[in-house]
C-alpha positions as CSV (number, residue, x, y, z in Angstrom):
1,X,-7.7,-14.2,-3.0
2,X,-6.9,-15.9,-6.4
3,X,-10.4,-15.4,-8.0
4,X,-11.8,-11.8,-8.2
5,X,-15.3,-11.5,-8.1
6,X,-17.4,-9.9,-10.5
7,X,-18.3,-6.7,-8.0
8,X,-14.2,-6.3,-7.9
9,X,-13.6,-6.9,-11.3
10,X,-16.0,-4.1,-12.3
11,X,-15.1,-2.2,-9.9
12,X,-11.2,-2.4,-10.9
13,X,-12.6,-1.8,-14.3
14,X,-14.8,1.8,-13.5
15,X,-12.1,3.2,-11.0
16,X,-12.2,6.9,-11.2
17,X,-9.0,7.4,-9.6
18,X,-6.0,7.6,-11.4
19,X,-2.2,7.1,-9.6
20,X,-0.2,9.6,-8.9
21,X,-3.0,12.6,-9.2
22,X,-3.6,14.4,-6.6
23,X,-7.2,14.7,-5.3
24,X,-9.2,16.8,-2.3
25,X,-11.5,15.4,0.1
26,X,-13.5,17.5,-1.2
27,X,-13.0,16.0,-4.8
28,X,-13.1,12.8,-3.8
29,X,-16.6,12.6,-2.1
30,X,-17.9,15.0,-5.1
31,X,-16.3,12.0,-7.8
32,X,-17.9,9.4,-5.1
33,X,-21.2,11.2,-4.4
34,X,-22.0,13.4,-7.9
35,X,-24.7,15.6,-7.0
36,X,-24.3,15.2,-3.4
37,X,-23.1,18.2,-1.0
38,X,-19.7,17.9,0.4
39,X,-19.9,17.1,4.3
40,X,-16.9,17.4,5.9
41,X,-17.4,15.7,9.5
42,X,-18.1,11.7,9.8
43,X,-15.9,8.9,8.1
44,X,-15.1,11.2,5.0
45,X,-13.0,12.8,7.3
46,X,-10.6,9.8,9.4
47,X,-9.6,6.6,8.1
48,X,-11.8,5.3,5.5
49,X,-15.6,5.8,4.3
50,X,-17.9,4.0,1.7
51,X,-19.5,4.7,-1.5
52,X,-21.9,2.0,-3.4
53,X,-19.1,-0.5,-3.5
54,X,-16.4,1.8,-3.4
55,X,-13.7,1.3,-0.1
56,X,-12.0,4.9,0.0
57,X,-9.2,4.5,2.6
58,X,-7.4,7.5,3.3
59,X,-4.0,6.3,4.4
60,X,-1.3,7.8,6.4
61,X,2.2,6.7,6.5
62,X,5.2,7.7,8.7
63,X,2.4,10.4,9.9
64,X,-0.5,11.0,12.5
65,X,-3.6,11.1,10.9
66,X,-6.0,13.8,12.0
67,X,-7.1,12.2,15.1
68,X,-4.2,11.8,16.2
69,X,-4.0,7.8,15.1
70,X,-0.4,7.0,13.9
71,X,-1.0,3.3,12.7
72,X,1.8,1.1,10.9
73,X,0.8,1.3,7.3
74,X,3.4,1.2,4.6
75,X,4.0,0.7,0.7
76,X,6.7,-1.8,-1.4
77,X,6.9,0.0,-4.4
78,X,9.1,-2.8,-5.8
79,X,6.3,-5.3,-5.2
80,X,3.7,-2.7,-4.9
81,X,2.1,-4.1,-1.9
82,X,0.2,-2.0,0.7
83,X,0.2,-2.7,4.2
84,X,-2.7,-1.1,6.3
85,X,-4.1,-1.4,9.3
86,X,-8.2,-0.5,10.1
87,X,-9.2,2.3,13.1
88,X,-8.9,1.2,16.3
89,X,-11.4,-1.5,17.2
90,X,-12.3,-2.7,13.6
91,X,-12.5,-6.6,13.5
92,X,-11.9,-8.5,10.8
93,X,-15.5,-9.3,11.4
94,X,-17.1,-6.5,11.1
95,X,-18.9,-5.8,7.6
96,X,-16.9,-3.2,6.3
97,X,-13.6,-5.3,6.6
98,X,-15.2,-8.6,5.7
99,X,-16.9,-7.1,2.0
100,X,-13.1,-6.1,1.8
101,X,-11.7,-9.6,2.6
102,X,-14.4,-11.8,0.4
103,X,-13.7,-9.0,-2.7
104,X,-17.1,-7.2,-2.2
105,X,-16.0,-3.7,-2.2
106,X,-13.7,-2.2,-4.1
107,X,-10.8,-0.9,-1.9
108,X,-8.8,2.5,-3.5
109,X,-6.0,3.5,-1.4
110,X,-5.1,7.2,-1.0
111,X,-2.3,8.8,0.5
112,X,-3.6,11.1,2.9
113,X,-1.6,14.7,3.4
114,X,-2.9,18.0,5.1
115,X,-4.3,19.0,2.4
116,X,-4.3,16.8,-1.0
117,X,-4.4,12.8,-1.3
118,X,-2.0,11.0,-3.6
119,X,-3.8,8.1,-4.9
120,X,-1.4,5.5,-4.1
121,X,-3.0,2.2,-5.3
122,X,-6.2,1.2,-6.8
């Protein structure tokens, strides 16, 4: 995608997440959801979850994932390019991956470890 649209310009503009800290679940979904109660089951804790416009992909690499789920994903630092792969059975047509594709969320990729995530790339 050449042209950013305004939702990921802004977004790219008011990210909250800054490379190389290090971040909780926990701190993530309060920075994500202020004034919310953490929960600790649904999508906040596999792959990836939502917030407003927000795409918060927790991303293993060389490493299971909690479920169990040890998908190809990898990073070129050199050309700092991400490659990630969805959950099982997400479509590039579903709505979640197609607001990703057309520039509609905002994706912010975190490394996912026990028990921090690196932010990787935002």
């Amino acid at each position: 995608m050449n042209i950013l649209t305004k939702e990921l310009q802004e977004g790219i503009a008011s990210n909250p997440f800054r490379v190389g800290q290090i971040y909780t679940r926990k701190i993530v979904y309060s920075i994500c959801n202020p004034g919310k109660i953490w929960d600790k089951g649904g999508n906040w804790s596999t792959g990836y979850a939502t917030a407003g416009k927000k795409l918060i992909i927790f991303m293993n690499m060389d490493t299971p994932g909690r479920t169990g789920h040890d998908y190809n994903n990898s990073y070129d630092l050199e050309n700092r390019e991400i490659k990630w792969c969805g959950k099982t059975g997400t479509r590039p047509d579903t709505p979640l991956i197609m607001n990703l594709i057309e520039g509609f969320s905002v994706p912010h990729f975190l490394l996912d470890g026990i028990v921090t995530i690196q932010i990787l790339l935002t």
